[in-house]
PyMOL CGO cylinders between C-alpha atoms (Angstrom):
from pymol import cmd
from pymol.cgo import CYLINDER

trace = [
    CYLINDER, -78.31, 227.11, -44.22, -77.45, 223.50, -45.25, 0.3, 1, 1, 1, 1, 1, 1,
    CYLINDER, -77.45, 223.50, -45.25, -73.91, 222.77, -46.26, 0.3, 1, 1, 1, 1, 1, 1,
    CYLINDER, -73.91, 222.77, -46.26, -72.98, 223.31, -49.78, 0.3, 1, 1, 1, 1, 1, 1,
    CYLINDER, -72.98, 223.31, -49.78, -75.84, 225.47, -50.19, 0.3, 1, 1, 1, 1, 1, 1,
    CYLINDER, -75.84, 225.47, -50.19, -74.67, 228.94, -52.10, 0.3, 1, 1, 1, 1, 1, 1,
    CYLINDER, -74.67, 228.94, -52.10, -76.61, 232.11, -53.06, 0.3, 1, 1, 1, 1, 1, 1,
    CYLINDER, -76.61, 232.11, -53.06, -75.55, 233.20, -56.38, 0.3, 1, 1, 1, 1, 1, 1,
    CYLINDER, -75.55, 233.20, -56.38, -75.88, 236.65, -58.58, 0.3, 1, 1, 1, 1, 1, 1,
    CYLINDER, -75.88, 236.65, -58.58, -74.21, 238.39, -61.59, 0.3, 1, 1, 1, 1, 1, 1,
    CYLINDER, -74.21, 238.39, -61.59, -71.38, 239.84, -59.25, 0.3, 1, 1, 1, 1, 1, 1,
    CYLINDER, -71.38, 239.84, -59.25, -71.49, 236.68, -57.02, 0.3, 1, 1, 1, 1, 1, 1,
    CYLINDER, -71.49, 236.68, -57.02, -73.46, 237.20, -54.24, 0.3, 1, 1, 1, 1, 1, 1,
    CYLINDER, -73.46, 237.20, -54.24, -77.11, 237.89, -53.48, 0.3, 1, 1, 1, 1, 1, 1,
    CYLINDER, -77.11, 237.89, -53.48, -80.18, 238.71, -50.65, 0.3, 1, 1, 1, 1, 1, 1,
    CYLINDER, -80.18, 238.71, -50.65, -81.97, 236.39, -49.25, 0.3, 1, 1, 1, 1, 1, 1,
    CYLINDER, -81.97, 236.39, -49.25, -83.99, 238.37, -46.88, 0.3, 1, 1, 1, 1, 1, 1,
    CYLINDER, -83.99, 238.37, -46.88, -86.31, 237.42, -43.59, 0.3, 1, 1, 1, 1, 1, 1,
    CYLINDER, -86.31, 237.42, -43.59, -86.61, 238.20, -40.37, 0.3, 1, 1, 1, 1, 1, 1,
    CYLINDER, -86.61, 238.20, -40.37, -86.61, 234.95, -38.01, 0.3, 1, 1, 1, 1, 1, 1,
    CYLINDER, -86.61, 234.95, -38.01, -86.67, 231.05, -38.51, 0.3, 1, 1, 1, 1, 1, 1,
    CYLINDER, -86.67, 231.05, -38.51, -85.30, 230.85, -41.72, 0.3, 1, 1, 1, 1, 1, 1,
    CYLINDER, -85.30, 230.85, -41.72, -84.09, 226.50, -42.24, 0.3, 1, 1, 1, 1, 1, 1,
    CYLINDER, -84.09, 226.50, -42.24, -82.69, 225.92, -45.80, 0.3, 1, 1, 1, 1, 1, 1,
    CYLINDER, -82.69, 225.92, -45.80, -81.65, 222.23, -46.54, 0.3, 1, 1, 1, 1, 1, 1,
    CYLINDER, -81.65, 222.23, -46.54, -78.11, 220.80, -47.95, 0.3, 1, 1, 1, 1, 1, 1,
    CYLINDER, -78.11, 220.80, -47.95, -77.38, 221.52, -51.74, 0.3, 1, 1, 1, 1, 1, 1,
    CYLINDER, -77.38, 221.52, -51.74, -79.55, 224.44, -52.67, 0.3, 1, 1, 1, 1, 1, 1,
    CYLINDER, -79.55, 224.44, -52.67, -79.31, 226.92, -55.57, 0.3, 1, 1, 1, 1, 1, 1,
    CYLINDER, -79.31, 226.92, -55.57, -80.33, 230.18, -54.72, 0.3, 1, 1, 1, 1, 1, 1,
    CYLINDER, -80.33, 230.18, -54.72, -80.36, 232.90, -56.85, 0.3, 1, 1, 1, 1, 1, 1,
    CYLINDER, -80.36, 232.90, -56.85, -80.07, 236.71, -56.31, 0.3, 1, 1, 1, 1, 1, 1,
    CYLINDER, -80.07, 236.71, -56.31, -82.61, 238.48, -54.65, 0.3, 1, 1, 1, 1, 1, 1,
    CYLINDER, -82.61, 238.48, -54.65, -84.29, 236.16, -53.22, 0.3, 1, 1, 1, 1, 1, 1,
    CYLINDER, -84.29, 236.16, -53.22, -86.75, 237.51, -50.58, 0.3, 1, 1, 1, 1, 1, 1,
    CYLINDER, -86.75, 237.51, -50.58, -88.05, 235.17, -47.39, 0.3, 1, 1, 1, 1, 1, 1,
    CYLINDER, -88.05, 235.17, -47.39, -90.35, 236.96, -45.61, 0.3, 1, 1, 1, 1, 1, 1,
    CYLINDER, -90.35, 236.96, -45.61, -91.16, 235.22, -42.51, 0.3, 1, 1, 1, 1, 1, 1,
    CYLINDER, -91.16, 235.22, -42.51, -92.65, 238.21, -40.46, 0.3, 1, 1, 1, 1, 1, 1,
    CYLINDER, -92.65, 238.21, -40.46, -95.99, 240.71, -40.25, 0.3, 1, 1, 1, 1, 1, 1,
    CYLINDER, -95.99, 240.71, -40.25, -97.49, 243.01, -38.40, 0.3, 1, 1, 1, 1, 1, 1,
    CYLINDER, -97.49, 243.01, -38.40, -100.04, 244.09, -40.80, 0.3, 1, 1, 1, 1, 1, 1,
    CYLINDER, -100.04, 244.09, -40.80, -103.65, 242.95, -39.34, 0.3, 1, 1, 1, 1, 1, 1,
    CYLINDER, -103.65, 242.95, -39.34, -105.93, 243.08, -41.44, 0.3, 1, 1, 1, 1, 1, 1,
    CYLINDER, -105.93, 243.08, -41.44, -109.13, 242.82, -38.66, 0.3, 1, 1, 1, 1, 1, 1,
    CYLINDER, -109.13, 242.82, -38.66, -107.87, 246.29, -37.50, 0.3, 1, 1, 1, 1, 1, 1,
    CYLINDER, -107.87, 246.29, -37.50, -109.65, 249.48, -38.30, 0.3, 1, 1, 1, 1, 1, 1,
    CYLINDER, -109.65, 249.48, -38.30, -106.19, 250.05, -40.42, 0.3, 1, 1, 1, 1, 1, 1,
    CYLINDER, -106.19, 250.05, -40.42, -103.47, 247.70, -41.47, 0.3, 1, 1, 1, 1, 1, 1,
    CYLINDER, -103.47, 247.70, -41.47, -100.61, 250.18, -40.36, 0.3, 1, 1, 1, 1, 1, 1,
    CYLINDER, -100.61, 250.18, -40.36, -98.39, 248.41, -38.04, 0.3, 1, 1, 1, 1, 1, 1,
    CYLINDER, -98.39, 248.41, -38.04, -98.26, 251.36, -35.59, 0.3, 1, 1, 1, 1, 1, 1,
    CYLINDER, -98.26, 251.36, -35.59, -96.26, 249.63, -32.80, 0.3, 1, 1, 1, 1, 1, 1,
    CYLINDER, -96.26, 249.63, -32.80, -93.76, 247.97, -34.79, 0.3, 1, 1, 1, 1, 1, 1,
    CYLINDER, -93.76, 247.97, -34.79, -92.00, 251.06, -36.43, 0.3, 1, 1, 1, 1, 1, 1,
    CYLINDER, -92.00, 251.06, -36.43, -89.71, 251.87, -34.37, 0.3, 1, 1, 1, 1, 1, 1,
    CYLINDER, -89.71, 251.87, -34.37, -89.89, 255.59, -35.56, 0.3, 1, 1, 1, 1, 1, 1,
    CYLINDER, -89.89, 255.59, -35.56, -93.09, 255.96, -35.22, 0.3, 1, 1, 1, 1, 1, 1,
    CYLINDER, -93.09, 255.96, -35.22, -94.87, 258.00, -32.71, 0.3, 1, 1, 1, 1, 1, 1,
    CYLINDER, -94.87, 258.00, -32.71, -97.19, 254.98, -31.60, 0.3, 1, 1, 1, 1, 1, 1,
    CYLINDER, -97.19, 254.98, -31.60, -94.04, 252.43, -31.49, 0.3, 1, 1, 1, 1, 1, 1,
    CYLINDER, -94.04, 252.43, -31.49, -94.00, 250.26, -28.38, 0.3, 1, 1, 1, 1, 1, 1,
    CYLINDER, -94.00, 250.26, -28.38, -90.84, 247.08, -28.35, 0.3, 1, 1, 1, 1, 1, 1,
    CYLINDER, -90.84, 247.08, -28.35, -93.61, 245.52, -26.03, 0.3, 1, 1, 1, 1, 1, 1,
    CYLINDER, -93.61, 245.52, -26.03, -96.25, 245.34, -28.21, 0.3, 1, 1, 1, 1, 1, 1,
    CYLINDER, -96.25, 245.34, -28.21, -94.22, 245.20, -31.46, 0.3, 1, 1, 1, 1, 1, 1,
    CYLINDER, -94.22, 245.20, -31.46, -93.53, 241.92, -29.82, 0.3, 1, 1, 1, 1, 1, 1,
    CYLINDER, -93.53, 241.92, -29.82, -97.29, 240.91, -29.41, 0.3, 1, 1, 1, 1, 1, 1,
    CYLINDER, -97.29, 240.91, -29.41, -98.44, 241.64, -32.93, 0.3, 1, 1, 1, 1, 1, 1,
    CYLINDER, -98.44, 241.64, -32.93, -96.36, 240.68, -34.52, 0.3, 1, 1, 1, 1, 1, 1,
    CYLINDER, -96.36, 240.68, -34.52, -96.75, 237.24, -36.07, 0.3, 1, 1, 1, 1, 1, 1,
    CYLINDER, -96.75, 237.24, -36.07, -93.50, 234.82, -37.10, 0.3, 1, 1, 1, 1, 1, 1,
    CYLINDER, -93.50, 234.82, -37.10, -94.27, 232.78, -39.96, 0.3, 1, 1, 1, 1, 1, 1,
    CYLINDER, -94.27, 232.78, -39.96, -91.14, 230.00, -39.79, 0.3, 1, 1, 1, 1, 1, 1,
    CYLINDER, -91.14, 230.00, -39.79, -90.25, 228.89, -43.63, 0.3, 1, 1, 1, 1, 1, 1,
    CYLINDER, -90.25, 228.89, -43.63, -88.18, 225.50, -44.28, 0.3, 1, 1, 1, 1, 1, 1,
    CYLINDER, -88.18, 225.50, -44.28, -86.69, 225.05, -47.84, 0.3, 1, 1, 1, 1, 1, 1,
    CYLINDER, -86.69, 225.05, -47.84, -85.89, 221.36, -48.32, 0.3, 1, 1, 1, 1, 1, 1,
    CYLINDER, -85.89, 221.36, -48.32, -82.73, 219.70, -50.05, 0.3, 1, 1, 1, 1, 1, 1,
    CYLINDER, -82.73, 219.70, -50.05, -81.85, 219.86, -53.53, 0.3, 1, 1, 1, 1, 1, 1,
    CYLINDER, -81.85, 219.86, -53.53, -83.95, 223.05, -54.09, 0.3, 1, 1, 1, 1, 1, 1,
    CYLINDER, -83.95, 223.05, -54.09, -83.21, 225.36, -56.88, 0.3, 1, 1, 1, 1, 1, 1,
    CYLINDER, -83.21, 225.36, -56.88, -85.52, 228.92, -56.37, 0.3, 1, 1, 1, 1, 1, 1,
    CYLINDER, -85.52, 228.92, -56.37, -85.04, 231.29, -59.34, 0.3, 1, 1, 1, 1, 1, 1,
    CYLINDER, -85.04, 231.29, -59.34, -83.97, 234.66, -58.80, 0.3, 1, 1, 1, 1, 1, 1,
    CYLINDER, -83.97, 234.66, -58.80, -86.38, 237.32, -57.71, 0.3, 1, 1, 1, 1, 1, 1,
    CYLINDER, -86.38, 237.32, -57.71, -88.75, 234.50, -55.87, 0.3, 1, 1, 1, 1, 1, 1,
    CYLINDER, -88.75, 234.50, -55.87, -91.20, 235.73, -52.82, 0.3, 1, 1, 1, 1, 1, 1,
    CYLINDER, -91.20, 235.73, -52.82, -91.58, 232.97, -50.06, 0.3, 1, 1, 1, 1, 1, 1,
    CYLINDER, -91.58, 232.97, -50.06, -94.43, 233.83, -47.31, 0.3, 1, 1, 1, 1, 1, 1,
    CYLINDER, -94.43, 233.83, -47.31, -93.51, 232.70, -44.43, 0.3, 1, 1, 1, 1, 1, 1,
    CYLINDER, -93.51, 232.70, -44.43, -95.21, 229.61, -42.85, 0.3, 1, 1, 1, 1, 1, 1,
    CYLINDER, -95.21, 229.61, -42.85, -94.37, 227.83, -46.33, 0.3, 1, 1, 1, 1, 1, 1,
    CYLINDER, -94.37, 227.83, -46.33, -92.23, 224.46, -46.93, 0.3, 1, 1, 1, 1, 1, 1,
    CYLINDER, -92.23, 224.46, -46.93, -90.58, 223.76, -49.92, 0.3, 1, 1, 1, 1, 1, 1,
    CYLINDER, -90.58, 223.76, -49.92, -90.29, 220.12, -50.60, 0.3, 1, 1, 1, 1, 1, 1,
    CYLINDER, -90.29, 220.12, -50.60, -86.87, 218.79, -51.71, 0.3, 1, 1, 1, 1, 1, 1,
    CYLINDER, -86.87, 218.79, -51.71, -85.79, 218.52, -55.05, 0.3, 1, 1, 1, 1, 1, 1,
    CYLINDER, -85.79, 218.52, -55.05, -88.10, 221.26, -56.23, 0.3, 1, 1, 1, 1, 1, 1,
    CYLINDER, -88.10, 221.26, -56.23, -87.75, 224.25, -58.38, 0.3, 1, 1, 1, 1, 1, 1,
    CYLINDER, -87.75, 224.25, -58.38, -89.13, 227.57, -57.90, 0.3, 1, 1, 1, 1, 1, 1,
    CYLINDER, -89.13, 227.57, -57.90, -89.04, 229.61, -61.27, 0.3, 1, 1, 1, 1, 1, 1,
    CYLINDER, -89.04, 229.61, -61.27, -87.52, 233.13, -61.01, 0.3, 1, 1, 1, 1, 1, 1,
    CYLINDER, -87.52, 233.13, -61.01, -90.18, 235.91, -60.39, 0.3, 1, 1, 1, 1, 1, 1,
    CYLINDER, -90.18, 235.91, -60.39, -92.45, 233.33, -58.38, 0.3, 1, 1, 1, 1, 1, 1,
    CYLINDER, -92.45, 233.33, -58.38, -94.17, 234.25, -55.46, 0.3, 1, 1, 1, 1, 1, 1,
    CYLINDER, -94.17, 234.25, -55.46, -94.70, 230.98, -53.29, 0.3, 1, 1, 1, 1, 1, 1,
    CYLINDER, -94.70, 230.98, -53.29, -97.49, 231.40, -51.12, 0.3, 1, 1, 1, 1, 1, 1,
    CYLINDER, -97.49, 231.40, -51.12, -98.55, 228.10, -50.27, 0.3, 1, 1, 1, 1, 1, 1,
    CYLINDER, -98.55, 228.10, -50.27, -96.78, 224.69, -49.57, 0.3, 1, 1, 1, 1, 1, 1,
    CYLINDER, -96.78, 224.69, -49.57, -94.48, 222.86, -52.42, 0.3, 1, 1, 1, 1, 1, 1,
    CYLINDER, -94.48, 222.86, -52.42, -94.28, 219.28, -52.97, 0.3, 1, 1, 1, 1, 1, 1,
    CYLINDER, -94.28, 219.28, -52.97, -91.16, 217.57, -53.30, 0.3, 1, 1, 1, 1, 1, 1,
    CYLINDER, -91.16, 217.57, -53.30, -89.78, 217.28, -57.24, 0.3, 1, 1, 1, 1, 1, 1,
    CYLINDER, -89.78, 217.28, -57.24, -92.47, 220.05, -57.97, 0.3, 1, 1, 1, 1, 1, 1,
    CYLINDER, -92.47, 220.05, -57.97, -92.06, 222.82, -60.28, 0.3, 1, 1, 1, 1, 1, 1,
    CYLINDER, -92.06, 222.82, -60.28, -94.05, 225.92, -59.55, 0.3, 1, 1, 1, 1, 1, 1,
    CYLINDER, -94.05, 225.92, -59.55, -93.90, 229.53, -61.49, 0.3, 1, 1, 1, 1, 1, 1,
    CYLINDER, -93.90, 229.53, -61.49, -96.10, 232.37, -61.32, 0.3, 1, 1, 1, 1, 1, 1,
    CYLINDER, -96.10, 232.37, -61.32, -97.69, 234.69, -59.09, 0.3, 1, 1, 1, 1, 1, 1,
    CYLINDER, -97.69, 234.69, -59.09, -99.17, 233.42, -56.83, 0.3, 1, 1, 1, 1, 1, 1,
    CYLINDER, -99.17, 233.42, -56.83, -96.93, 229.91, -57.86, 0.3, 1, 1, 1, 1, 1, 1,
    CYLINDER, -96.93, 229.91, -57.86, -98.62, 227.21, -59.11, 0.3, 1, 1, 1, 1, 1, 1,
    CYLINDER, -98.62, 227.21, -59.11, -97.42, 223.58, -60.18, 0.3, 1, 1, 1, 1, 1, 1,
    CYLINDER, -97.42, 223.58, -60.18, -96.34, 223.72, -63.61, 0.3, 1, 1, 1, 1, 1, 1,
    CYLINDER, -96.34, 223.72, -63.61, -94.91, 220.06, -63.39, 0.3, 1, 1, 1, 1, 1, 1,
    CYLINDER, -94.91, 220.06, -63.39, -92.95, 217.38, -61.53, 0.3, 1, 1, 1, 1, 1, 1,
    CYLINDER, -92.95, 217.38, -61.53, -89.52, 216.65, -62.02, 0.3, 1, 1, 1, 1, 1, 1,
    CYLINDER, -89.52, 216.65, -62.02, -90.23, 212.67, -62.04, 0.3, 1, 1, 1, 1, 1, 1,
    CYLINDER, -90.23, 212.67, -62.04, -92.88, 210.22, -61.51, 0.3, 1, 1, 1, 1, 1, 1,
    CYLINDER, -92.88, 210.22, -61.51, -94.48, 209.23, -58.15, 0.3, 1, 1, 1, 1, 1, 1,
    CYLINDER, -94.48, 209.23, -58.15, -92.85, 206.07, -57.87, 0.3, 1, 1, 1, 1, 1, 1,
    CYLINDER, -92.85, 206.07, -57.87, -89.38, 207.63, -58.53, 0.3, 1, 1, 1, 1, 1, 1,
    CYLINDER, -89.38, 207.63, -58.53, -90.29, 210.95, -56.14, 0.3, 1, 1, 1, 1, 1, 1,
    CYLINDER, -90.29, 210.95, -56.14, -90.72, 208.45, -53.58, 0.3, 1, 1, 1, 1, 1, 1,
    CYLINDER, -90.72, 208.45, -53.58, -87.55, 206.23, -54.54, 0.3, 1, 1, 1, 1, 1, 1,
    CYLINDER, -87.55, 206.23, -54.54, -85.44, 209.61, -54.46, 0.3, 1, 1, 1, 1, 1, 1,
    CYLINDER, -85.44, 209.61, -54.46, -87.25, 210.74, -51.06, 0.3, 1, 1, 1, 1, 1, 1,
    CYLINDER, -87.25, 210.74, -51.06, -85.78, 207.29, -49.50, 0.3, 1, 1, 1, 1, 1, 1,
    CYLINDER, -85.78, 207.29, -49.50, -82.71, 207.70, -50.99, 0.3, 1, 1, 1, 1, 1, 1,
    CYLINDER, -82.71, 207.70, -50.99, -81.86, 210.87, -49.14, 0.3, 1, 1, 1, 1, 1, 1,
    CYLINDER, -81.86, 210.87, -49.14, -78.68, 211.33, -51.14, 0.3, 1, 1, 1, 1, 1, 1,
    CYLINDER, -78.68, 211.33, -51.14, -77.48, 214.76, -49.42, 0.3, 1, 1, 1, 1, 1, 1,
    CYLINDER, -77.48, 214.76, -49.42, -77.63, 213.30, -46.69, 0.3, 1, 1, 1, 1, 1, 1,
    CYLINDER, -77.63, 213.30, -46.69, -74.41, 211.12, -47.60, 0.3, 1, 1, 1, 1, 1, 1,
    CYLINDER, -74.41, 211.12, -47.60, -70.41, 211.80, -47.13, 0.3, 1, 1, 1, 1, 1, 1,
    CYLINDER, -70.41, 211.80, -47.13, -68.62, 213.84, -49.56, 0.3, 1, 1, 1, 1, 1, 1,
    CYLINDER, -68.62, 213.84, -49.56, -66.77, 211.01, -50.35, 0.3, 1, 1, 1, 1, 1, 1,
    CYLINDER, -66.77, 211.01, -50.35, -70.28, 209.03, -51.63, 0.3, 1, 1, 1, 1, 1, 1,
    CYLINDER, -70.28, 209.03, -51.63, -71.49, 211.67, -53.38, 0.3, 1, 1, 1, 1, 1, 1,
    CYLINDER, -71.49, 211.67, -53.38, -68.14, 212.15, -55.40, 0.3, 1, 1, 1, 1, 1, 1,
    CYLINDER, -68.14, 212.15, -55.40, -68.07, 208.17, -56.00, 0.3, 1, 1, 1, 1, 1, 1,
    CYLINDER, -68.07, 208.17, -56.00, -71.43, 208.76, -57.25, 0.3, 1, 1, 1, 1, 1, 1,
    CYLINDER, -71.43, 208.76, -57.25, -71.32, 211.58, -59.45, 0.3, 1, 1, 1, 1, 1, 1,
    CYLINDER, -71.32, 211.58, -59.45, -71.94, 210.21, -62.74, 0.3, 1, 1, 1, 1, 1, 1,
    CYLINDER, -71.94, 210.21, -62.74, -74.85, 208.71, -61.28, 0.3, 1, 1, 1, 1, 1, 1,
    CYLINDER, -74.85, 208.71, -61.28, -76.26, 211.43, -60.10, 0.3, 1, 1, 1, 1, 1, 1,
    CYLINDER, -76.26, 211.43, -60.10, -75.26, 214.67, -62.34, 0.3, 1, 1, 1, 1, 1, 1,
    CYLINDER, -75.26, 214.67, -62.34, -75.18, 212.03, -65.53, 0.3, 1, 1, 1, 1, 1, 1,
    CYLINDER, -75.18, 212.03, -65.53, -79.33, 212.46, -66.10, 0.3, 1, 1, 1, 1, 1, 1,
    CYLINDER, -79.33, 212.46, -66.10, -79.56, 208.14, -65.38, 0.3, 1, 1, 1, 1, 1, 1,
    CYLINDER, -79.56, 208.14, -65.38, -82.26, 208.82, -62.64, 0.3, 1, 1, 1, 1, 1, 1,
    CYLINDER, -82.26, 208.82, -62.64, -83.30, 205.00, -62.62, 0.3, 1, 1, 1, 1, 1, 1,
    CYLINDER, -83.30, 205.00, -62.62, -80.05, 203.46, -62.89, 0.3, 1, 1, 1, 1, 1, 1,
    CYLINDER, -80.05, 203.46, -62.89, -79.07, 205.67, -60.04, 0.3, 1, 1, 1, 1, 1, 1,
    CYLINDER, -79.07, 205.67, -60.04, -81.99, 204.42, -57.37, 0.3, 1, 1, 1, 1, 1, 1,
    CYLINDER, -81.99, 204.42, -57.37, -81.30, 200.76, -58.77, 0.3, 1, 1, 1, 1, 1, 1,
    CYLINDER, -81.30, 200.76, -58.77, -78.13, 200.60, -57.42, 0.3, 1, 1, 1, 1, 1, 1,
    CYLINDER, -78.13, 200.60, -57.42, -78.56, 203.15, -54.15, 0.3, 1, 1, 1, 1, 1, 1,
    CYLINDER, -78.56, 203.15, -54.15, -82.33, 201.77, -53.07, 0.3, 1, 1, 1, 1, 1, 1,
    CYLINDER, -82.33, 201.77, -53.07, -82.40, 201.05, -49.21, 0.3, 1, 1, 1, 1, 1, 1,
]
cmd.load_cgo(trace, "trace")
């Protein structure tokens, strides 16, 4: 998880849940009970979708071939991202920087950066800001800058003056 990233909830914490190759980017909002789920064993070209080998109480369960079907999905959540509380993310998914997720949403598919998806499965709903400044921002890469930049740059960036801001921070 990316520095200054938090996972928030009404007593302060909350679940973000997945089994392996989980990469969130700097400066995300998480809400609570988030779920990532990165793994399956659930074939659905079997005779049944039971994933006999992979319970490990089950009378079929084998670490060996728990191993073998079971399929890792890797999920990377970009910078800036806000995702709403009770979100889904499949694994094999990328979130795009600077995107929102609204709360309930279950991402299924790959998010564009600045995009703002909702539903089940999530859909686009809108974009946070024009091509031209998506691709601006993109450049930018403002988490990627010192503390000490981001602080001299606060009104810029938390003061809603989104062109004024890549005017004077373009590369």
């Amino acid at each position: 998880m990316g520095s200054h990233t938090y996972i928030s909830g009404n007593d302060g914490g909350g679940i973000v849940s997945g089994y392996h190759n989980v990469v969130i980017g700097r400066y995300c909002s998480l809400s609570n009970n988030i779920e990532i789920i990165t793994a399956s064993s659930h074939n659905k070209n079997f005779v049944s979708v039971f994933p006999f080998y992979s319970m490990p109480h089950s009378f079929c369960f084998d670490k060996k071939k728990s191993r073998e079907f079971t399929k890792i999905n890797p999920v990377r959540v970009g910078h800036d991202v806000w995702i709403g509380s009770r979100a889904v993310i499949l694994g094999g998914v990328g979130i795009g920087s600077g995107s929102i997720v609204g709360a309930g949403s279950v991402v299924t598919k790959d998010v564009a950066p600045y995009s703002i998806v909702a539903g089940a499965p999530a859909k686009v709903i809108g974009h946070r800001f024009s091509p031209e400044i998506i691709e601006k921002l993109l450049k930018i890469e403002w988490w990627n800058w010192t503390e000490e930049r981001i602080k001299e740059k606060m009104p810029l960036i938390s003061g809603g003056k989104v062109e004024e801001f890549i005017k004077k921070n373009e590369k």
